[in-house]
C-alpha positions as CSV (number, residue, x, y, z in Angstrom):
1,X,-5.6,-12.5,-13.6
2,X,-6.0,-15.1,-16.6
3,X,-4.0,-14.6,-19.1
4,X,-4.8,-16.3,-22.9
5,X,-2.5,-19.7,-23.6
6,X,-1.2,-17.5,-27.0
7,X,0.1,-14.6,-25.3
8,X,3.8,-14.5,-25.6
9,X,5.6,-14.7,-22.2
10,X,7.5,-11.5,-21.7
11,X,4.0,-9.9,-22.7
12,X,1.9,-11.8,-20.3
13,X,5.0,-11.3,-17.3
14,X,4.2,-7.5,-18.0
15,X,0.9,-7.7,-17.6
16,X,0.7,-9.2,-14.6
17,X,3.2,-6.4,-13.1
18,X,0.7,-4.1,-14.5
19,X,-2.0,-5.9,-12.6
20,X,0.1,-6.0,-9.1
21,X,1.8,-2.3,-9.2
22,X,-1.5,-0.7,-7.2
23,X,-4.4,-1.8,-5.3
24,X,-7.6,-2.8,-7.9
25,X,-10.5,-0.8,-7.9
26,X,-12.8,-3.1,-9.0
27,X,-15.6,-3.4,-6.9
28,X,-17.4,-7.4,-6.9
29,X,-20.8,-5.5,-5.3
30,X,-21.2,-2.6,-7.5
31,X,-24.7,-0.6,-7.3
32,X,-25.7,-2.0,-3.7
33,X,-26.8,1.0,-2.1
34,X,-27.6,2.0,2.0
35,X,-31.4,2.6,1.3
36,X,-34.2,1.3,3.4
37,X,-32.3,0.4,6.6
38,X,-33.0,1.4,10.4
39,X,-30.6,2.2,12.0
40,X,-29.4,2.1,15.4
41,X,-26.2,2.4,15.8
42,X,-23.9,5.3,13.9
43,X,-20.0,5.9,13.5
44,X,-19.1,10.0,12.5
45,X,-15.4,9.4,11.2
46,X,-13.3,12.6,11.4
47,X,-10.4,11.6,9.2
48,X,-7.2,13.9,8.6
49,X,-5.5,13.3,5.7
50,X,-1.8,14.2,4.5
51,X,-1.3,17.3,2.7
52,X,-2.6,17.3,-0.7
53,X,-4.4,13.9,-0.8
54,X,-7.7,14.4,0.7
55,X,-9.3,14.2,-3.0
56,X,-6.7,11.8,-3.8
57,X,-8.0,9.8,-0.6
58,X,-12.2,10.5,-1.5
59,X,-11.7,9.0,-5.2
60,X,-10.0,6.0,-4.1
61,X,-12.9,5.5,-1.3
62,X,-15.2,6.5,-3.1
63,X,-14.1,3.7,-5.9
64,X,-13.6,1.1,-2.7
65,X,-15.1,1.6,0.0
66,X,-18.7,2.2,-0.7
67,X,-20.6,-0.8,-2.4
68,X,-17.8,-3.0,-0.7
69,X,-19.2,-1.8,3.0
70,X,-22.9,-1.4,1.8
71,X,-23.1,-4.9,0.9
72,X,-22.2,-6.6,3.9
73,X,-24.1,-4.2,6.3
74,X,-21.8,-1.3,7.2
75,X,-24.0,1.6,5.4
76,X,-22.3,4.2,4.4
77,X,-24.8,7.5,4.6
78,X,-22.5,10.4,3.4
79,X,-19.1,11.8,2.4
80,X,-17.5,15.4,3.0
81,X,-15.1,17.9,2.9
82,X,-15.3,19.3,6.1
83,X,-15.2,23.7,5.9
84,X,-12.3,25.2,7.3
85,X,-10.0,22.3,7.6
86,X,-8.4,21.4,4.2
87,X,-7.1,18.1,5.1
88,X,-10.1,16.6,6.8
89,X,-12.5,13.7,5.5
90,X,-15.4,13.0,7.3
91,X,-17.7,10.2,6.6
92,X,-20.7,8.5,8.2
93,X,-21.0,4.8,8.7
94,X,-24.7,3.3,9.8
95,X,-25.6,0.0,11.3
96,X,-29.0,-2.0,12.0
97,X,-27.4,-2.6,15.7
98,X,-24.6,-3.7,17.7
99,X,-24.8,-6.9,16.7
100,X,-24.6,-6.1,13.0
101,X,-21.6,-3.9,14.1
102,X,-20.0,-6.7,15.6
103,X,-20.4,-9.0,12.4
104,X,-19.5,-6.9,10.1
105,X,-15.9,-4.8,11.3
106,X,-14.0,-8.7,11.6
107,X,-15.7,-9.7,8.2
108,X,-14.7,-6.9,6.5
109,X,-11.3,-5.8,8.3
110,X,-9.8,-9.1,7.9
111,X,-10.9,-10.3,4.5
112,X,-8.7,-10.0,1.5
113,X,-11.1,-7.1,0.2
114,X,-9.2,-4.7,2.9
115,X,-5.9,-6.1,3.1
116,X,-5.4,-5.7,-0.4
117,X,-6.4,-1.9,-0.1
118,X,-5.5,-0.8,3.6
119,X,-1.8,0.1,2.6
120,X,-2.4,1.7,-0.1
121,X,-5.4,3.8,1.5
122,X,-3.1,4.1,4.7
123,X,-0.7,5.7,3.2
124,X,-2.9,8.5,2.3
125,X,-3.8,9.5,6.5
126,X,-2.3,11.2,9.2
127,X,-5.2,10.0,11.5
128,X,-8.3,8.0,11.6
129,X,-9.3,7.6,15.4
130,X,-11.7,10.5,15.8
131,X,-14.6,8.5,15.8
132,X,-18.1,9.0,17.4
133,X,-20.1,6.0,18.4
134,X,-24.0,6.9,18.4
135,X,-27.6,5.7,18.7
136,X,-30.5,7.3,18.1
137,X,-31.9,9.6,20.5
138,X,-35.9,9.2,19.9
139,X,-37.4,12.6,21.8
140,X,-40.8,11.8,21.8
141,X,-41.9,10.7,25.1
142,X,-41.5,7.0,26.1
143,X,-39.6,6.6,22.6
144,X,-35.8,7.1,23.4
145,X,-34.1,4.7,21.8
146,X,-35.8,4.6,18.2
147,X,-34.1,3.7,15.0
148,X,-33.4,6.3,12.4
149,X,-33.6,5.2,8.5
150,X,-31.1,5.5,6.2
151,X,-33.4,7.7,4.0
152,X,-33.3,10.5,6.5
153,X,-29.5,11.0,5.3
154,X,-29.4,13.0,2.2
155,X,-32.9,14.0,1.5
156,X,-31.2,17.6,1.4
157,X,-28.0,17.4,-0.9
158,X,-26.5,20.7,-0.3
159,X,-24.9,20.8,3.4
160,X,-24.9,19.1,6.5
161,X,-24.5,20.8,10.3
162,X,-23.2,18.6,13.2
163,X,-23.5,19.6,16.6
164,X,-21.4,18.3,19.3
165,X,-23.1,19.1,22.9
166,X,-21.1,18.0,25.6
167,X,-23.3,18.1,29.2
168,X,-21.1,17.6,31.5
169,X,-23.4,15.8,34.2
170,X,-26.5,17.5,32.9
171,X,-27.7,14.8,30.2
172,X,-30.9,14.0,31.4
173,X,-31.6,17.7,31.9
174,X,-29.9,18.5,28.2
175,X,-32.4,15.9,26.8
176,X,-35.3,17.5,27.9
177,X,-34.6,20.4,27.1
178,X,-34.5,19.3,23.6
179,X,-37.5,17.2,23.7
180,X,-39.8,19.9,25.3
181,X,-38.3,22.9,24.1
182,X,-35.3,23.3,21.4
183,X,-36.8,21.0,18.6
184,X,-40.2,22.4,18.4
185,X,-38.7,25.5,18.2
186,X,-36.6,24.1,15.3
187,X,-39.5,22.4,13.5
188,X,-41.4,25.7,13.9
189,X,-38.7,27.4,11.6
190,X,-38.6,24.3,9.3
191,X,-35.3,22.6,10.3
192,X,-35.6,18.9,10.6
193,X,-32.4,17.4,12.5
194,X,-32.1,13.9,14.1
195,X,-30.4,13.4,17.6
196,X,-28.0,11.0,18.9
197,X,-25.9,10.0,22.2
198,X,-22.9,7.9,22.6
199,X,-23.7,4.2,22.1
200,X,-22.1,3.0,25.3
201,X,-22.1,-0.7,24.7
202,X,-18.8,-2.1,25.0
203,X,-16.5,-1.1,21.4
204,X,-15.7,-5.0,20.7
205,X,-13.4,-4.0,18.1
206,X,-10.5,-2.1,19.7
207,X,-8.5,-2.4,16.3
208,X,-10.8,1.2,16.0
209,X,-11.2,2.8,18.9
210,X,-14.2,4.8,19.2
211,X,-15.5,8.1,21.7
212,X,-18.1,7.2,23.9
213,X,-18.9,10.1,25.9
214,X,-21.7,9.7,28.3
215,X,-22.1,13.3,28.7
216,X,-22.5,14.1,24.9
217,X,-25.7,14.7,22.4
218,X,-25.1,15.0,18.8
219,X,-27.9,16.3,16.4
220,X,-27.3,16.1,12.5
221,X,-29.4,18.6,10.4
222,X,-29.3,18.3,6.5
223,X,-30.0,21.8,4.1
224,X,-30.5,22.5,0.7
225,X,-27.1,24.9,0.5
226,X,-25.2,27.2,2.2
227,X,-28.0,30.2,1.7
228,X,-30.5,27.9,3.3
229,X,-28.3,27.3,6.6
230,X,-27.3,31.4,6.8
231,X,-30.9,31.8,6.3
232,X,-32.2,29.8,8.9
233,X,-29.3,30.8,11.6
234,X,-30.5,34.8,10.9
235,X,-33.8,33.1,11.8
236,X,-33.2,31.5,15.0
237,X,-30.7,34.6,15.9
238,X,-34.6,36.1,16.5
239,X,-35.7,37.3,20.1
240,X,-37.1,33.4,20.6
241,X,-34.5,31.8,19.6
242,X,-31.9,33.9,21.6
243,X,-33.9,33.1,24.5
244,X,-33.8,29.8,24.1
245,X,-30.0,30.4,23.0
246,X,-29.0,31.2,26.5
247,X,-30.9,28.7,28.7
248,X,-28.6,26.1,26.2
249,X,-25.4,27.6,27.3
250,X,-26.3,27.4,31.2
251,X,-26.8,23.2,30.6
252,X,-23.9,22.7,28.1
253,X,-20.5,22.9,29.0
254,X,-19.0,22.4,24.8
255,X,-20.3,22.7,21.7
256,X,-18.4,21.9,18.5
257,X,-19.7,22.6,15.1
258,X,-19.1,21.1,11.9
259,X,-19.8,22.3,8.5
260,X,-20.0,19.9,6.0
261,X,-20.2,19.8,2.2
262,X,-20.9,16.0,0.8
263,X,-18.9,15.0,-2.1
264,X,-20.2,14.5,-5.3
265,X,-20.6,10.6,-5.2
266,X,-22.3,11.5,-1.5
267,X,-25.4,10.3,-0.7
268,X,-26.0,6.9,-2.4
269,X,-28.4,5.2,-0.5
């Protein structure tokens, strides 16, 4: 902090107490948003803050941890408050591919940007391990491995459903299943979702450990509110769709569901 030559000195020692006492929220790449990128590999972070600071916690990364990220190639594609678990923070992290993943965690984890703000921000969470590592899962034949781009996350504002299907040794069979049956069925009721698996390329960051599950398929599907999701469960709840309901349950051994309502700042690619 400069301080002008004329400024007497017990004014300018308080202002640069002032200037020390908390981490700064100035951010040096305001505006740069995650639009226009493909992307092939995809962190879900699960966080669980302390009592009573998870909006504490979304302002301050919000204010951070947004343009900071976007700008060096860790896209950030959505915040939320996750339904039905009042100390939970879940946001999703894109990037072009491994190797962008690989640049970008020891460029941005040990520069001064983060060191200045990971005590402060720390301080704030219980836990920040529960982390899905994911890639695209392209359904159309001959096309499984496609990139997703970031424009597909928050073209609906309102909610977001994740699915957590865990197969245990029925992947393959899982996969197909969703290619030849479960998403036609969804694009027939107008729900578009994309899918993903675990990215199973070595984490070479352990300083964040990630899941990995070989067994796992994870689809994402965006709506307009809370009426629109209600709307379209009472539709697939329909004879079809409960027949299709239980051949699911004899391939898939978990599934997890997560609501999820995006902040207001959400969204800014």
């Amino acid at each position: 902090m400069k301080i002008p030559t004329r400024v007497p000195i017990y004014v300018a020692v308080i202002l640069l107490l002032n200037a020390t006492a908390r981490p700064q929220v100035k951010n040096t790449a305001e505006g740069i948003t995650a639009a226009n990128q493909p992307i092939r590999v995809l962190e879900l972070r699960n966080y669980v803050t302390k009592p009573g600071q998870r909006d504490k916690f979304i302002s301050y990364f919000e204010t951070n941890f947004v343009d900071s990220q976007n700008a060096i190639g860790g896209y950030i594609l959505g915040q939320f408050r996750v339904e039905d678990a009042d100390d939970n923070f879940f946001w999703i992290r894109g990037f072009n591919d491994m190797a962008s993943r690989s640049r970008y965690l020891p460029e941005f984890y040990r520069g001064e940007f983060w060191k200045l703000r990971r005590g402060y921000v720390n301080d704030m969470l219980v836990n920040n391990d529960n982390v899905y590592l994911l890639k695209p899962l392209g359904l159309s034949e001959g096309h499984l491995d496609e990139a997703v781009s970031s424009n597909e996350f928050g073209k609906k504002k309102g909610l977001v459903v994740v699915d957590y299907y865990v197969a245990n040794t029925r992947l393959k069979e899982l996969i197909e299943f969703f290619r030849s049956k479960y998403l036609p069925f969804l694009k027939r009721n107008d729900i578009s979702t994309t899918s993903w698996v675990s990215e199973l390329t070595e984490n070479d960051f352990p300083g964040l450990p990630v899941f990995q599950d070989k067994n796992l398929l994870v689809t994402i599907t965006p709506y307009q509110d809370e009426a629109e999701y209600r709307l379209k469960l009472k539709q697939m709840n329909a004879d079809s769709g409960r027949k299709l309901a239980a051949e699911l349950r004899e391939i898939v051994t978990t599934k997890t569901t997560l609501i999820l309502h995006p902040t207001k700042k959400s969204f800014s690619n």
